[in-house]
TORVODO-192496 format. One record per atom (N, C-alpha, C, O, CB): residue in three letters; y, z, x. Coordinates in steps of 0.02 Angstrom, whole numbers, plus 50000, padded with zeros to 5 digits. Glycine has a CB too. Example, Ala and Ser with C-alpha at 12.3 -4.5 7.8 and 13.67 -1.06 7.14 Angstrom:
TORVODO-192496
ala497165039050660
ala497755039050615
ala498355039050660
ala498345042350712
ala497765045250565
ser498885035450642
ser499475035750684
ser500025039450645
ser500575040250670
ser499705028650704
***
This chain:
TORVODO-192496
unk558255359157375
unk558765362757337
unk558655362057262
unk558665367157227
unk559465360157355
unk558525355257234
unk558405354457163
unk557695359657154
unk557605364857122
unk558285345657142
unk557335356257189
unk556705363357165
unk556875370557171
unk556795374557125
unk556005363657214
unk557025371557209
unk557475377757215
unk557595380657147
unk557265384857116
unk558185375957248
unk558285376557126
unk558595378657067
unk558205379557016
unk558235384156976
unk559045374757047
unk557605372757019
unk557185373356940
unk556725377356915
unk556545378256857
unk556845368556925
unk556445380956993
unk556025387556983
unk556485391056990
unk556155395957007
unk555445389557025
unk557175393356993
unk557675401356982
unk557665399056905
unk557445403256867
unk558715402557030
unk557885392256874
unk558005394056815
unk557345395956770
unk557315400056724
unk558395388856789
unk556835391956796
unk555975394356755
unk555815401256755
unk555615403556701
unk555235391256796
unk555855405056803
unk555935415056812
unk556405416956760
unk556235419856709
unk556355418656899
unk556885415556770
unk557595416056723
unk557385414456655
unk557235419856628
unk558235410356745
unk557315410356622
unk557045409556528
unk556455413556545
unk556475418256505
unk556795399956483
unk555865414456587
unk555235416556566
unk555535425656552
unk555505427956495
unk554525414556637
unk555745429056600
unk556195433356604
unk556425436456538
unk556245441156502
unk556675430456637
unk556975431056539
unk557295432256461
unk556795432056398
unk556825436256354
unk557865426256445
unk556475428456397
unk555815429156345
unk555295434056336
unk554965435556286
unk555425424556355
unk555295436956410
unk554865443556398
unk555215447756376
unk554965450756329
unk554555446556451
unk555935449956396
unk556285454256384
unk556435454956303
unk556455460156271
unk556805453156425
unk556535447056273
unk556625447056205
unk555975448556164
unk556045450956108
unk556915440656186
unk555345447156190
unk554575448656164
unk554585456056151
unk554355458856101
unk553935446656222
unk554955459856219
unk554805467156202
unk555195470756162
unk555005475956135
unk554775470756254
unk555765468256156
unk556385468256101
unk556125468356023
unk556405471555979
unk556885460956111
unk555395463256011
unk555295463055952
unk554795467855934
unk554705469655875
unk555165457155935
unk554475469955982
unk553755473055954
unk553945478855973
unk553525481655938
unk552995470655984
unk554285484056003
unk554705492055992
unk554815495055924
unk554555500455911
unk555495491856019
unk555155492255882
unk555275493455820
unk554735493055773
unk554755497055726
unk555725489855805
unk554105487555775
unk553475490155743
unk553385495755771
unk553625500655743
unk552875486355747
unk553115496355819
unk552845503955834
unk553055510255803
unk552735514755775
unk552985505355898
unk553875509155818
unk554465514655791
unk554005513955724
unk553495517455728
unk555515512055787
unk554045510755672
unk554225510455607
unk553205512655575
unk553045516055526
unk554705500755587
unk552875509955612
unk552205514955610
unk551975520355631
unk551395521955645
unk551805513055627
unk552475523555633
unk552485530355643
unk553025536255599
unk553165542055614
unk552615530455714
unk553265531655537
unk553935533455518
unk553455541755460
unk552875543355446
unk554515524255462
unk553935543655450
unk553725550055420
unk553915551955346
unk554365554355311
unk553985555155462
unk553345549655345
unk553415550055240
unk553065557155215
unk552735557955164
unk552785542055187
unk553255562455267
unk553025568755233
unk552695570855167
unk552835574055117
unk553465571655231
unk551955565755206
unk551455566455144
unk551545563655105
unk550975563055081
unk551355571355115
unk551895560755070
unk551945558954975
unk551695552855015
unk551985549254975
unk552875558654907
unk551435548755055
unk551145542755075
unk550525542655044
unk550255538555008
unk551105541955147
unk550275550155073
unk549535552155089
unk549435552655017
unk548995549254991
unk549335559455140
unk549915557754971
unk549735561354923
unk549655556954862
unk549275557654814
unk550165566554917
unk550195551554877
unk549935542954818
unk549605538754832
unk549715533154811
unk550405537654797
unk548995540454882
unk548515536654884
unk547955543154853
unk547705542154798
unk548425532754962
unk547815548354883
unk547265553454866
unk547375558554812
unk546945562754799
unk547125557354925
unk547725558254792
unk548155564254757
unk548165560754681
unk547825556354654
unk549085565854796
unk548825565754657
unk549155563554593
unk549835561254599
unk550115561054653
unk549165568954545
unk550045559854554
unk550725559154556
unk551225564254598
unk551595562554644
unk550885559054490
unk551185571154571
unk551415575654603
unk551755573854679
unk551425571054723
unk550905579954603
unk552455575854688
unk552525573354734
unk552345565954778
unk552435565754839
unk552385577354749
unk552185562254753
unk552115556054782
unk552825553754788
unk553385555154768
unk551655551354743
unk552255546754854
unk552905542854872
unk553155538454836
unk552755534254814
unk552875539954925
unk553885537654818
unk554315535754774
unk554705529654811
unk554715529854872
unk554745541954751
unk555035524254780
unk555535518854806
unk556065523454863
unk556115522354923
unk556035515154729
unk556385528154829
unk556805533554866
unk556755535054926
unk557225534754965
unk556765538954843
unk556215536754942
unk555955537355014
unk555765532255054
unk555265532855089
unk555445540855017
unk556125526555055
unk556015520455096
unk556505518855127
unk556525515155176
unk555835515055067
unk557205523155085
unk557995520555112
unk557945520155192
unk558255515255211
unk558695526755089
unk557675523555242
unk557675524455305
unk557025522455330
unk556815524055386
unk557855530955321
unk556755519455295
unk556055516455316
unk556385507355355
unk556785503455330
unk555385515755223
unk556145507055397
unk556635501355417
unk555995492155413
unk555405493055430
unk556995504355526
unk556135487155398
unk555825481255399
unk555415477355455
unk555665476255510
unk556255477955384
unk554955475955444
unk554445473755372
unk554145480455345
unk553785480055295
unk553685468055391
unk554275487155374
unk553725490955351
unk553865492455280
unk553405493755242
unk553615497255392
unk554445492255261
unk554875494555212
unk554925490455151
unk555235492555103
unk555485495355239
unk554595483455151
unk554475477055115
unk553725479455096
unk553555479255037
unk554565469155165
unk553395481055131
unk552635484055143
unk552495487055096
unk552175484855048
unk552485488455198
unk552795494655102
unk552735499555060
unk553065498354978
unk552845501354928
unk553045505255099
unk553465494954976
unk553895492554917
unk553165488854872
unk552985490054814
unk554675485854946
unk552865484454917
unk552345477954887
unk551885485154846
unk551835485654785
unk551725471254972
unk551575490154897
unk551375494654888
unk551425499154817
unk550965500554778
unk551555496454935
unk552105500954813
unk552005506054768
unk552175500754710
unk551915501754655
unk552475513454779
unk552535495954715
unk552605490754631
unk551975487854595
unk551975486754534
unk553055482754643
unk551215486154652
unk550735486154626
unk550275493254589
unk549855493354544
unk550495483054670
unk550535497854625
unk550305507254616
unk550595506354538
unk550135507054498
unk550885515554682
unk551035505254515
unk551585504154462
unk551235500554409
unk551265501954349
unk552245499954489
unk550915495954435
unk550825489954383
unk550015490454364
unk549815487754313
unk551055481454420
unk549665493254399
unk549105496454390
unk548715497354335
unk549105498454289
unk549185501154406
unk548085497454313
unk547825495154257
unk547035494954272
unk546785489854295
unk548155488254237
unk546665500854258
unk546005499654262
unk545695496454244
unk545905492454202
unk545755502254254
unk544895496354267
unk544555488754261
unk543805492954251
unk543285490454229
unk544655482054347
unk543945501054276
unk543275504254262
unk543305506354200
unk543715508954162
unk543065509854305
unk542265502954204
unk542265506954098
unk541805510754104
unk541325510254141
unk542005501554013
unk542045518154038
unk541445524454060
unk541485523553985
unk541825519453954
unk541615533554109
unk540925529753955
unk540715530553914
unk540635538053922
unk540065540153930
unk540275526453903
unk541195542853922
unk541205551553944
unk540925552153880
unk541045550353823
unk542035556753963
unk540295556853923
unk539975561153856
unk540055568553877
unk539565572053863
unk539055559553839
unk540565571753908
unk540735579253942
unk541095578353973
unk541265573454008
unk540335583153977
unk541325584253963
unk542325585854000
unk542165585454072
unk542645583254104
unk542825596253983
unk541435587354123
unk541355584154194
unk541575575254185
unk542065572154207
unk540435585354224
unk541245573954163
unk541105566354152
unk541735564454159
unk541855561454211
unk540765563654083
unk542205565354118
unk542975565054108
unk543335564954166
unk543725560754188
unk543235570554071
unk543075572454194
unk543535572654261
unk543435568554332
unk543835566354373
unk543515579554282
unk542355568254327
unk542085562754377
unk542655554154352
unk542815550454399
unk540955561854355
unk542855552454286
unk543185547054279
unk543875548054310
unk544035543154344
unk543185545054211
unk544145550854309
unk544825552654318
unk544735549454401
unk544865543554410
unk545045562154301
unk544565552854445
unk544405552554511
unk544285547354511
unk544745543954535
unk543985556254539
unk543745543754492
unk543535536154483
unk544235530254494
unk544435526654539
unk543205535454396
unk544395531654436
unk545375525954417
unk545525528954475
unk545355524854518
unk546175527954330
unk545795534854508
unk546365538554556
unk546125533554628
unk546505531954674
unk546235549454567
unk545405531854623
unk545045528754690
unk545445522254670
unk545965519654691
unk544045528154698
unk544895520654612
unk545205512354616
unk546005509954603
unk546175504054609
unk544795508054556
unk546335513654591
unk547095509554579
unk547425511054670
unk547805507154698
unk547745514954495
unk547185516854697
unk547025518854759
unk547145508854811
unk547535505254842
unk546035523554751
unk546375509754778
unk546245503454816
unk546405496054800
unk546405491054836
unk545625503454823
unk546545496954734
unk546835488754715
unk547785490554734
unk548055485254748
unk546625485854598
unk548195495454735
unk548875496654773
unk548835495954832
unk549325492854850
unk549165502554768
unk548505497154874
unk548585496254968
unk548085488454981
unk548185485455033
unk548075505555027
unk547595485854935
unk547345479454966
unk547635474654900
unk547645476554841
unk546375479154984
unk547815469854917
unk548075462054911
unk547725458154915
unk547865454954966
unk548465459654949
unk547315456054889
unk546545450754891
unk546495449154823
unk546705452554776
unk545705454654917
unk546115441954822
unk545845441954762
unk545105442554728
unk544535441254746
unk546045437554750
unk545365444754680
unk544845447254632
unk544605454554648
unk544055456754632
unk544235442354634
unk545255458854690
unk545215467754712
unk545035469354661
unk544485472254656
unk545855472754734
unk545385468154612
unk545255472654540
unk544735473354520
unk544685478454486
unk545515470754484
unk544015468854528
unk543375467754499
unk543235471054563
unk542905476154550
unk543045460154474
unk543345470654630
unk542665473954689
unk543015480254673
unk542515483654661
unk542575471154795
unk543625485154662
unk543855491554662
unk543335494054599
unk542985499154602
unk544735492154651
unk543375489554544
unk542885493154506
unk542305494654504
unk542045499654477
unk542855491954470
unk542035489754535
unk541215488854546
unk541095494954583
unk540645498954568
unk540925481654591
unk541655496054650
unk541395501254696
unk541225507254650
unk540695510054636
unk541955503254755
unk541855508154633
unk542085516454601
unk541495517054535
unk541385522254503
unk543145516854560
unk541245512354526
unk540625512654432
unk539925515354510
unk539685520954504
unk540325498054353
unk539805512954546
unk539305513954576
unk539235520354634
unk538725523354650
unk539205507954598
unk539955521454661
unk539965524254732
unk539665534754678
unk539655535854617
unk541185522654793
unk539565537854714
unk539385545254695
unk540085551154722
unk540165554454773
unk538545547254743
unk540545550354649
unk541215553854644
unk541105561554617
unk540855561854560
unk541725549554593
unk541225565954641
unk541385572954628
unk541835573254595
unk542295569154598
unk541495576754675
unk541825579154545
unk542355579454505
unk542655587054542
unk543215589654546
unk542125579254416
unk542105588554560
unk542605593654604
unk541885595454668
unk541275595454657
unk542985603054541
unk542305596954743
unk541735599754784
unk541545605854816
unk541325606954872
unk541705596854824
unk541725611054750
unk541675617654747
unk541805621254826
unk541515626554838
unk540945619154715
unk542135618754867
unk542055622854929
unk541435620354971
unk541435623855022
unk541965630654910
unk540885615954973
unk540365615854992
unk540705605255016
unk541045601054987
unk539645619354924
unk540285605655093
unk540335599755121
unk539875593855093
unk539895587955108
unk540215600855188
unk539455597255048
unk539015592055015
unk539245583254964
unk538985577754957
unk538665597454965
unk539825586754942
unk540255581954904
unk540355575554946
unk539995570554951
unk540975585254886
unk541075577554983
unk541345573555000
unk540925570055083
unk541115565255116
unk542035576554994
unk540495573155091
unk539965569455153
unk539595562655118
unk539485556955138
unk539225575855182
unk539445566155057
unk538975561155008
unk539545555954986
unk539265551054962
unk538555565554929
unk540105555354984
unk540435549754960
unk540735546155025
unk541015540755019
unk540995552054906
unk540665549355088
unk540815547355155
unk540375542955160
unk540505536955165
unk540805552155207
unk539865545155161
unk539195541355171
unk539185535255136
unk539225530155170
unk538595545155148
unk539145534855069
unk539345529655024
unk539625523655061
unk539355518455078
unk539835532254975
unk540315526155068
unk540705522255081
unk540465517655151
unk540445511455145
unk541315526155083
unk540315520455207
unk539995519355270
unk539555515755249
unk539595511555294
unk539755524755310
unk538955512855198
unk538655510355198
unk538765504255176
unk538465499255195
unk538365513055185
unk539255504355132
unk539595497955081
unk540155496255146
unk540425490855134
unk540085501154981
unk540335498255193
unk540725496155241
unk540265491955310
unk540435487755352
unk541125502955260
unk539525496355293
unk539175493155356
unk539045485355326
unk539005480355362
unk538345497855382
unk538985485455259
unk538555480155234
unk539045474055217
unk538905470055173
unk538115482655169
unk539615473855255
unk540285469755242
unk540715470655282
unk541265468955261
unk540625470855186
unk540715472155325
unk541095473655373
unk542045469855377
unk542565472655393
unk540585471455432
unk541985466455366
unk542355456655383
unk542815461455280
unk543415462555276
unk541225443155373
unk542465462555239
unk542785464555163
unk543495466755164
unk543775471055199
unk542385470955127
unk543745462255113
unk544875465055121
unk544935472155114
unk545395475855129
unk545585461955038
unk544175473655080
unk544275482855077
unk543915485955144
unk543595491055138
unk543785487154998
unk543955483555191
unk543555487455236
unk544265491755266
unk544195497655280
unk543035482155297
unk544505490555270
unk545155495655311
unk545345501955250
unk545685506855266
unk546105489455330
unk545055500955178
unk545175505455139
unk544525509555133
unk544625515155108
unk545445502655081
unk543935508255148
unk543485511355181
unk543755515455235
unk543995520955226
unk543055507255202
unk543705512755285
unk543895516055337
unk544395524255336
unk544345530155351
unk544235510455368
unk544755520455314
unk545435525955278
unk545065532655235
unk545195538555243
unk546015520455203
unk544645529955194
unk544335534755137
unk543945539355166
unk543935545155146
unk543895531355084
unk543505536855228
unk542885540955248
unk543185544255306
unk542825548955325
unk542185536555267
unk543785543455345
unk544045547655379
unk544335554955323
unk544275560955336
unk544595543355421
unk544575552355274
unk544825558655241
unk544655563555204
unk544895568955188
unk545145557855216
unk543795558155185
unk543235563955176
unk543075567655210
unk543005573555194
unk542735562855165
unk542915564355291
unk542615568455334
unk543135574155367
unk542965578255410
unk542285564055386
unk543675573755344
unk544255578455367
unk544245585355324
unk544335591155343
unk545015574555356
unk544065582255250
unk543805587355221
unk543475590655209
unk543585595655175
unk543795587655202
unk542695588155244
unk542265590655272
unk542115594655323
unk541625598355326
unk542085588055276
unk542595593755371
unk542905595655445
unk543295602055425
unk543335605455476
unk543485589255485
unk543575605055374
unk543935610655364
unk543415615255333
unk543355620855359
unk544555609355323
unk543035613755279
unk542445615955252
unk541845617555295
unk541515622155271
unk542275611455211
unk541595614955352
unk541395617455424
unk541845625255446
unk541625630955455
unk541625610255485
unk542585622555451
unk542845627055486
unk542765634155435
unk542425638955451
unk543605624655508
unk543065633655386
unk542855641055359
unk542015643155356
unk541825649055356
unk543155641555276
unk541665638755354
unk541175642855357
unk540965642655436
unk540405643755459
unk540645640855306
unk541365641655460
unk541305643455550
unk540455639555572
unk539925642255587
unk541285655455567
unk540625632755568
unk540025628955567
unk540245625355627
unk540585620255619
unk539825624555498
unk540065627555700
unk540265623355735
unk540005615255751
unk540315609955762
unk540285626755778
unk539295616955749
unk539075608055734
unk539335604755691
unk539575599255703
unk538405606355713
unk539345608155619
unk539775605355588
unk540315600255591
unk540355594255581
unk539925608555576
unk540795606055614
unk541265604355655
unk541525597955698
unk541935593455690
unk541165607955684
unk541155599655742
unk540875592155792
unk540885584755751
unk541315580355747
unk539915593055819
unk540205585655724
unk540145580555694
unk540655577755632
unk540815571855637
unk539555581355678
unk540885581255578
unk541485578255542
unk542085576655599
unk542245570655596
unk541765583855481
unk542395579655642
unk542845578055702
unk542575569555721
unk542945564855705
unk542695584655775
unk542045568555750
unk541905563955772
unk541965557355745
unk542145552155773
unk541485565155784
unk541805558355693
unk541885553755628
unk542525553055605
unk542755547355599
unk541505556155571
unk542935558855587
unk543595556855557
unk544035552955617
unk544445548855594
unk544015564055529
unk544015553555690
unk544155550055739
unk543965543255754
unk544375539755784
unk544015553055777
unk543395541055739
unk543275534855717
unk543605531855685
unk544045527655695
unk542885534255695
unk543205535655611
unk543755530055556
unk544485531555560
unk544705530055504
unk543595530855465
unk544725532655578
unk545555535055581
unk545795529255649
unk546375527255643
unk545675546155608
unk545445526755706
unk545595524055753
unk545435515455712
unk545735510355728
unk545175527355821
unk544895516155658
unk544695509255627
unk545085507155586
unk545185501055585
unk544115508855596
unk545445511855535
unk545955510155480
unk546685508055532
unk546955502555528
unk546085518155419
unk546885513055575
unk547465510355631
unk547525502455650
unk548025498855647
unk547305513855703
unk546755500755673
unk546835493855707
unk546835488555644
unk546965482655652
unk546175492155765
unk546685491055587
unk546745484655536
unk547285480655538
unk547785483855554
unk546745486455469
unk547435472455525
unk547835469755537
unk548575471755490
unk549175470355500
unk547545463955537
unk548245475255442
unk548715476355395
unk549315482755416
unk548965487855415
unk548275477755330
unk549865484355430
unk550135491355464
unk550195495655395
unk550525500755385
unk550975490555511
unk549915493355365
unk550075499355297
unk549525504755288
unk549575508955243
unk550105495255214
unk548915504655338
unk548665507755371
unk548415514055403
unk548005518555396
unk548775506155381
unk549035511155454
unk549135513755521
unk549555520355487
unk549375526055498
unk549575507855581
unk550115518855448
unk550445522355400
unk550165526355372
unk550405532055371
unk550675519455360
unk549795525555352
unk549435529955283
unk549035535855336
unk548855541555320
unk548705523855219
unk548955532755401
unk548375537755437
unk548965542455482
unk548865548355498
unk547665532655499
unk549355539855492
unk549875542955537
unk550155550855484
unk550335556555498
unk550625535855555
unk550045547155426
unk550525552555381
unk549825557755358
unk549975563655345
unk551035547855295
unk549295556355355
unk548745560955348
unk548745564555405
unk548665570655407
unk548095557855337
unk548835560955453
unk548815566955513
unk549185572155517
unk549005576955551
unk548935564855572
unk549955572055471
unk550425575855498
unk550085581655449
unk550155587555462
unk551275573355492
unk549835580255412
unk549515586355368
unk548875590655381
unk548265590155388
unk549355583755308
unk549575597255381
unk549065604555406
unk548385605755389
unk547945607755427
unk549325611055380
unk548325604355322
unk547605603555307
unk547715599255241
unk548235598755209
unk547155610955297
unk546985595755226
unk546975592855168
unk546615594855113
unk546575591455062
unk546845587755177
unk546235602355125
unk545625603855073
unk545655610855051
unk545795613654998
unk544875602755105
unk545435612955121
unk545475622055132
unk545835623255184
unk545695620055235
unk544755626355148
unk546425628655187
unk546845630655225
unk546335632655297
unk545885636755298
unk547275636355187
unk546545628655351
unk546455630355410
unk546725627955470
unk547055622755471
unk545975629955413
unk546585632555541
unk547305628955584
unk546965623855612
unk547325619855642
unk547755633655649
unk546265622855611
unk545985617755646
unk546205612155603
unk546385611355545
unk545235618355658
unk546055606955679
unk546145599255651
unk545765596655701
unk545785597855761
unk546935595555643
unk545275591355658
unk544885586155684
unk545125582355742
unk544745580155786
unk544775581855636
unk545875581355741
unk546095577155795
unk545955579955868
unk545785577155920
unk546835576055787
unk546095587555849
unk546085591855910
unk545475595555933
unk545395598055989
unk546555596455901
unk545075595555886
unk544505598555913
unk543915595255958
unk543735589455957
unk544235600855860
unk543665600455998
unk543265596456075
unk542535596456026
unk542205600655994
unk543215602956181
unk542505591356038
unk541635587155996
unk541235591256068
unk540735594356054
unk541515573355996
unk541415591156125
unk540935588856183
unk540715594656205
unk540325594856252
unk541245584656242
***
């Protein structure tokens, strides 16, 4: 009878403990998936314009919401570390893009000494100041990145890699589509599915976020209905 009782009550707490385990981890999920209609996407790749603001967190619910706060107060406090020497209004604009990468990447990673590897990248990596419609650009800074990601894998910036070269290759992936490039096609798809599944699993959920909210967007380059997520590679 005593044993009895002591395995009903051992089922009973183990029970209750699973039940409370699944109680905790529902609401991450919920909350990495929350919907920051773009201004997520657009203050990491973008400009200011429309970016995401303190305002848009009121319904963002915790830790994700502590997350994004850490997020945009470092975006805030921001302060380049890259030095140019523009001798032409390209030059100017290749810099511009440059800072937009690195404050990019020293706002979403938390490490030390980001500020010196964000710069180093962005003085060395090959930035377009613009990629005229042609997939050549942003493949060549995909690439980049993929390589400085192969060669470090384990790096606090590797999940901001990850993140970057999916959204090149997305933009690459639309630039296929108008020019009705179906290999093309394929291959940027394949890739932005990768890195988009690699930035997700980073330990960090600010992430998972940033990729969830790129996805919701119709396009990111050149207007088209395709999307990488959906298109058959096979």
């Amino acid at each position: 009878m005593a044993a009895t009782a002591t395995w009903t009550r051992t089922i009973t707490v183990t029970l209750v403990l699973a039940i409370a385990g699944a109680a905790v981890v529902r609401p991450q999920g919920k909350d990495s998936t929350a919907d920051l209609q773009g201004k997520f996407y657009r203050s990491v790749f973008s400009s200011s314009v429309g970016a995401l603001s303190a305002d848009d967190l009121k319904t963002v619910s915790e830790p994700l919401r502590a997350r994004l706060e850490t997020y945009l107060a470092r975006r805030a406090a921001f302060k380049s570390s890259y030095k140019s020497e523009a001798d032409s209004f390209e030059q100017v604009r290749v810099d511009a893009k440059r800072r937009l990468l690195e404050q990019a990447m020293v706002s979403l990673v938390d490490a030390p000494a980001i500020e010196r590897s964000a710069a180093e990248y962005v003085t060395a990596a090959p930035i377009h100041y613009e990629w005229k419609g042609l997939q050549d650009g942003p493949l060549e800074e995909a690439a980049h990145a993929e390589a400085a990601l192969a060669k470090d894998p384990a790096s606090p910036l590797a999940p901001w890699f990850a993140a970057f070269i999916a959204q090149r290759q997305r933009v690459a992936f639309e630039i296929f589509a108008v020019q009705k490039s179906e290999d093309g096609m394929k291959a940027a798809a394949k890739k932005y599915r990768t890195f988009v599944e690699r930035a997700r699993a980073a330990s960090d959920p600010i992430f998972a976020v940033l990729m969830a909210d790129m996805e919701r967007q119709p396009y990111l380059y050149l207007k088209t209905t395709e999307h990488p997520r959906d298109y058959r590679v096979e």
